[in-house]
Structure formats: structure tokens, C-alpha cells
N, C-alpha and C positions, 0 to 999 in steps of 0.2 A: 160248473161249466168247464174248467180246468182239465179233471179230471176226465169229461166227455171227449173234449178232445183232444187230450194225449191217447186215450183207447181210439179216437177216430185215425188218427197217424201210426197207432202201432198196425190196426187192421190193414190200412193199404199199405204199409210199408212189407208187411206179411204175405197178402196177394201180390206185392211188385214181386218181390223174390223168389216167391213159390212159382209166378207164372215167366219168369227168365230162365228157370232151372226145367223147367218140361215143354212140351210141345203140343199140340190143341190142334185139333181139326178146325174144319173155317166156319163151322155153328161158336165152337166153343171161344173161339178167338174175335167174334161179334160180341159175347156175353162179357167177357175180359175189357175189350173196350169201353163197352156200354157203363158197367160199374165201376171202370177208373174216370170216366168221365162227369160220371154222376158223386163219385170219391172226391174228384176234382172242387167239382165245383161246391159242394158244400164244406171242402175243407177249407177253402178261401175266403168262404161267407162269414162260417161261423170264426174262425182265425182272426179276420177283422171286425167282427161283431166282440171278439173275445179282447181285443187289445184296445181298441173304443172302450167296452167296459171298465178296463181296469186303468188305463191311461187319459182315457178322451174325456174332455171337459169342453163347453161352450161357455165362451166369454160374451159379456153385453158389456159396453159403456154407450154412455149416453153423456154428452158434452153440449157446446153450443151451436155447434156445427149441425149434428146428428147424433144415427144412433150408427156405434161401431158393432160390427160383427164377427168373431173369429171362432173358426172350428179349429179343436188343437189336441192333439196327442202330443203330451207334455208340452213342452215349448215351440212345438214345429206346427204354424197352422199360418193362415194368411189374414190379414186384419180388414173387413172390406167397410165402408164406410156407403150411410146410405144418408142422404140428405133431407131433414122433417121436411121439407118444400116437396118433396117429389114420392115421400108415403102417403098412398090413397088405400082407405079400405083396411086397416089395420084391424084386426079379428081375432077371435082365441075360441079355441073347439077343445072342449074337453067331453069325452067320451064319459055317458052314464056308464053307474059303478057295475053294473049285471050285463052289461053288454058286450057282446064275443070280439066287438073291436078293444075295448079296455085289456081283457084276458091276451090277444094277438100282441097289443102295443107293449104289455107287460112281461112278457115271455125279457129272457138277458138273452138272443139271439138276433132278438131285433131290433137294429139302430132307431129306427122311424121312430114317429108318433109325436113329429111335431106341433105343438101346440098353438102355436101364433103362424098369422100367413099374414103380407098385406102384397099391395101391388107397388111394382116398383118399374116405371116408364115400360108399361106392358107387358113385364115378368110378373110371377107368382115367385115372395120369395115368403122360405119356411124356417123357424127357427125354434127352439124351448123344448127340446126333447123331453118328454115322458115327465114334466112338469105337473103339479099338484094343482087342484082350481083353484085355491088360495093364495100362490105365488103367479099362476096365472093374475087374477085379479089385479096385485098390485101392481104388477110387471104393465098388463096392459094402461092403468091409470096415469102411472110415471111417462110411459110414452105418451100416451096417447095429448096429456094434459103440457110436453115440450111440442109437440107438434103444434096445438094452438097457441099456444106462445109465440111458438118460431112466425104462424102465418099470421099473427097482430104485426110483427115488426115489418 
């Protein structure tokens, strides 16, 4: 993925230069736009799909309080706290192994594929990126089994 895109930055860096050194009719200077826009925008995608990969990690702690949650490329990420009193609906979808969303979720371009959703005071929230159904599993048990805890007390 590296290697895709450094060749994605050398091609538009090649089109910047080659189209500031000549001049384009107004068909051709639409087509110029059109595929820096489009250069654009998948160079930002995959650039942070790219630095997610190799940096991004998703943190879970689970205390007495709650369950904490922090998305984090390396040490920089925000720690948000969700209270077992107020997760309703707490769920895990894993995609069968032959199915075109498994293949889409699996691709290293795409952040998605969050595995766990619950409701939190009228949000959908999502977490467990591209998680295995056997760490699913316990991941949901450990929760799921501090949330009835929490509502006996």
C-alpha cells in the first residue's frame, strides 16, 4: 500500500508540473480539473487509510464506571467514556466469510468495518474495527456481562 501510494503522489505531482509548464484549451483545462480533483480526493483517503494502518490503534478499557473508548494514531486520540447505565442494544455483526462485504471490509484502504454498535441516549455508536468473531465474542460477553452488573447495583 506504501508503495501504491508513493506512485499515487509521483503521478499527480508529474500532471501538476507538466500542466503549469503548458497551456490547454477550455475542453482540456475541464479534464485537468476533473482528474486533480478526483487525484485529490483519493490521495487523502487512502493517505489516511494509509497512516490509520500503520499508526491507528483502537483502545477499550472497561472500569467501573464504564466502557472507555479512544481512537488513536499513536498517542494522539480522545478518550470518551460511555456509561453501562445508558448502553442499550449492544450488538456484534460479523460478516459471513464469502460475502462481498467481508472482501470490501478487508481490502487495507478501508478504515470501516466496524464490528460492535450499541445505542447510546439516541446515537449509534461503532467501534472494533475489522475484528475476528472469536474476539468479537469475548469482547461482547466482558461487556455485555459489566452492564448487568452495573444495572443490579
Amino acid at each position: 500500500m506504501g508503495a501504491w501510494l508513493a506512485m499515487w503522489y509521483v503521478i499527480g505531482v508529474t500532471v501538476l508540473l507538466y500542466s503549469m509548464n503548458n497551456t490547454y484549451t477550455e475542453d482540456e483545462q475541464v479534464i485537468v480539473w476533473v482528474f486533480g480533483v478526483f487525484w485529490l480526493y483519493y490521495a487523502v483517503r487512502v493517505t489516511r487509510s494509509y497512516i490509520w494502518l500503520m499508526f491507528g490503534k483502537e483502545l477499550v478499557k472497561i472500569d467501573e464506571a464504564g466502557l472507555h473508548y479512544k481512537k488513536s494514531i499513536r498517542k494522539y486520540g480522545k478518550s470518551t467514556l460511555f456509561l453501562f447505565g445508558n448502553i442499550q442494544d449492544l450488538q456484534f455483526d460479523v460478516p459471513q466469510e464469502s460475502s462481498i462485504q467481508r472482501v470490501w471490509e478487508s481490502s487495507p484502504w478501508i478504515n470501516g468495518g466496524e464490528r460492535f454498535s450499541f445505542s447510546y441516549f439516541g446515537k449509534i455508536v461503532k467501534f472494533g474495527r475489522k475484528l475476528e468473531e472469536q474476539d468479537c465474542k469475548l469482547l461482547f460477553n466482558l461487556v455485555n456481562k459489566r452492564i448487568i452488573e452495573r444495572k443490579k447495583k
